[in-house]
N, C-alpha and C positions, 0 to 999 in steps of 0.2 A: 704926777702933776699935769696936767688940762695947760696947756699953751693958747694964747689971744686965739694964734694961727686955728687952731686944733677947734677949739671951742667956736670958731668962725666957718667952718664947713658945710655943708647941708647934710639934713640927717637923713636918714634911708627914704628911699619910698615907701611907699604902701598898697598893697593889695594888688600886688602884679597878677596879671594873667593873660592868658592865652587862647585864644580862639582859631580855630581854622574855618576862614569863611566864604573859599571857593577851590576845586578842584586842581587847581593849578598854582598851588603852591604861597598862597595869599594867607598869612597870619595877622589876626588883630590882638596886639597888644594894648591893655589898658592898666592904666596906675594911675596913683593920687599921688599930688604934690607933696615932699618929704615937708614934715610940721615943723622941723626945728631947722631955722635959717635958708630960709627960702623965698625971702622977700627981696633977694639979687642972684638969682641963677640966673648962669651965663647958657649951661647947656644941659644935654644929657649924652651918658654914653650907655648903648645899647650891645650887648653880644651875644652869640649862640656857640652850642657845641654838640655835635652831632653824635648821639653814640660814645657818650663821657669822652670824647675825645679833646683838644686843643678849644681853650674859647678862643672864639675869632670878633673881632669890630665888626658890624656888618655897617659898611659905608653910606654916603648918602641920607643918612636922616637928620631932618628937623625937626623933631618935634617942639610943642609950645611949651614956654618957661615959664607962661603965667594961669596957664590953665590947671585950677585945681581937680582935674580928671582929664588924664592926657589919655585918649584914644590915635593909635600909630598903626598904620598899617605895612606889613614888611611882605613884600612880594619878590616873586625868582627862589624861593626856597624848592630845594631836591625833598619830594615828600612820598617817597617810595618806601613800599612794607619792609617793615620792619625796622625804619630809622623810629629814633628818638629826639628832638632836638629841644634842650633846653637851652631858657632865656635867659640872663638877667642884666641891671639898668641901674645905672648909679648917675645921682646928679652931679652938677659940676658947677662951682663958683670963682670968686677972683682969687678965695684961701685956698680952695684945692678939692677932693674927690669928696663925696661923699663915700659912706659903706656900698655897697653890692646888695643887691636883691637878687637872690636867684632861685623863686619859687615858680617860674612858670616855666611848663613844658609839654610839648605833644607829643604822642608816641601814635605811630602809622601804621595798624594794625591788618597783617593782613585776613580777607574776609573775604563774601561774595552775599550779595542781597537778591532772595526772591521776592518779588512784590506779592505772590499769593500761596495759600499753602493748599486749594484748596479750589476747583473748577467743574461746570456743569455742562455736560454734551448730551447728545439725546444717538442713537443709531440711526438716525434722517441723515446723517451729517454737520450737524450744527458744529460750531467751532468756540473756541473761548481762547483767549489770551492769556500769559503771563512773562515776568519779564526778567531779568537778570542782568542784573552787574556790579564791578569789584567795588568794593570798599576803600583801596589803597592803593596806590601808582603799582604796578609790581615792575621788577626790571629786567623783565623777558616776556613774552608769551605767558600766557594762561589758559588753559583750553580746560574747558567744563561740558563733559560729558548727558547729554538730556536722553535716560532708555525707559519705555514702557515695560512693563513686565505683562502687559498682558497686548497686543496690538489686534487682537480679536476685537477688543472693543472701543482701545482709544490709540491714536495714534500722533507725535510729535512730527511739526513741520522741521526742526532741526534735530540733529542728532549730536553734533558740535558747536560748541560756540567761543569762535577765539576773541581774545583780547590780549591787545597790546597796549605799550607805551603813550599811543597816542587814544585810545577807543575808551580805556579802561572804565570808565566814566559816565559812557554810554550805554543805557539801557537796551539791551536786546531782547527781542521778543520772540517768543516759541508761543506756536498756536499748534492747538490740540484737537483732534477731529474726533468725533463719534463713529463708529463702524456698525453697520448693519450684520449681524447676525444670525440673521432667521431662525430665530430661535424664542422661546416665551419662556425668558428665565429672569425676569422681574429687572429691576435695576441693576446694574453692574457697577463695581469699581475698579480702577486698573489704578497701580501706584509711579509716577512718574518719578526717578531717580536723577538726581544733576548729583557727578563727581567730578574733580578735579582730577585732570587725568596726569598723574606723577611726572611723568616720562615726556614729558610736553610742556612742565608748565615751570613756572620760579618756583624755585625750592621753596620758599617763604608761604608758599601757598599749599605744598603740597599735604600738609596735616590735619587741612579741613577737612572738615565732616560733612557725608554724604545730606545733602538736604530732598526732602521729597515735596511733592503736590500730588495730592488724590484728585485723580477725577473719575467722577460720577458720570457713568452715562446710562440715560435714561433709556426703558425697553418699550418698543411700539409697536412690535408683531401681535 
């Protein structure tokens, strides 16, 4: 049997979700106002759990009571590879809790982005850019190895490139030079290799996959 109290509630939310929308730790949560008794909410309560662990209250929020699409943003979250942290958000009246919503979640995967897979030099020396970096906070050092396999004809400005706790985020750039070989053997290609070097880096990272960039350098002898 359904009690006044009971049947006086607000009813779940709707359509929770989760966004990460700056490098430092900023999630935007958005939902819809729960449909059944929601013409006197007093509040919401919001919580996370990190890695199915303890939900926790995360403090500090207002959000609005009368907005039928609440956009919330929660910042200071730890968003280091390999956490998981799921949400969820239940309203609150003068009879008491709504249910729990707990469909939103981000998972912080660790990764590394090449902006190009793919670069043109000539044997003059011309040069061309390309840029690297992580996907997810890591929580140590990361160092990604940059080797030519051919330096006869292309050669990388960097050889290492670390990243840490605070850089991770930050684009780094390796420029690529063309080499003169006196030689009339048409165009060349040399294949550029970026690895994560194991023994240097967050374990979280260390099961990436070798990514390459071909570069073409063109022959002018």
């Amino acid at each position: 049997m359904i009690t006044s109290n009971s049947a006086a509630i607000p009813g779940p939310i709707t359509g929770l979700t989760a966004t990460e929308t700056t490098t430092s730790g900023t999630i935007s949560l958005v939902w819809g106002k729960p449909t059944l008794n929601s013409s006197a909410l007093q509040s919401y309560e919001i919580q996370k759990s990190v890695n199915s662990g303890a939900w926790e209250t995360i403090p500090g929020l207002s959000p609005s009571t009368t907005a039928e699409i609440v956009q919330l943003s929660v910042s200071g979250l730890a968003v280091e590879a390999g956490r998981t942290i799921q949400f969820r958000v239940r309203a609150k009246n003068a009879a008491g809790n709504g249910p729990w919503d707990t469909s939103a979640q981000i998972s912080f995967i660790a990764g590394y982005s090449v902006s190009k897979s793919a670069v043109s030099v000539s044997e003059s020396g011309s040069t061309e850019t390309f840029t690297v970096r992580l996907n997810a906070k890591p929580a140590s050092n990361v160092v990604i190895s940059v080797v030519s396999d051919d330096v006869g004809e292309a050669t990388v400005s960097a050889s290492l490139l670390t990243f840490d706790t605070s850089n991770w985020a930050t684009a780094q750039t390796v420029t690529v030079t063309g080499v003169a070989d006196n030689s009339v053997d048409g165009n060349q290609n040399a294949t550029l290799t970026l690895s994560v070097v194991d023994v240097s880096s967050d374990n979280n990272f260390d099961s990436l996959a070798d990514q390459t960039v071909t570069a073409t350098v063109a022959d002018i002898d």
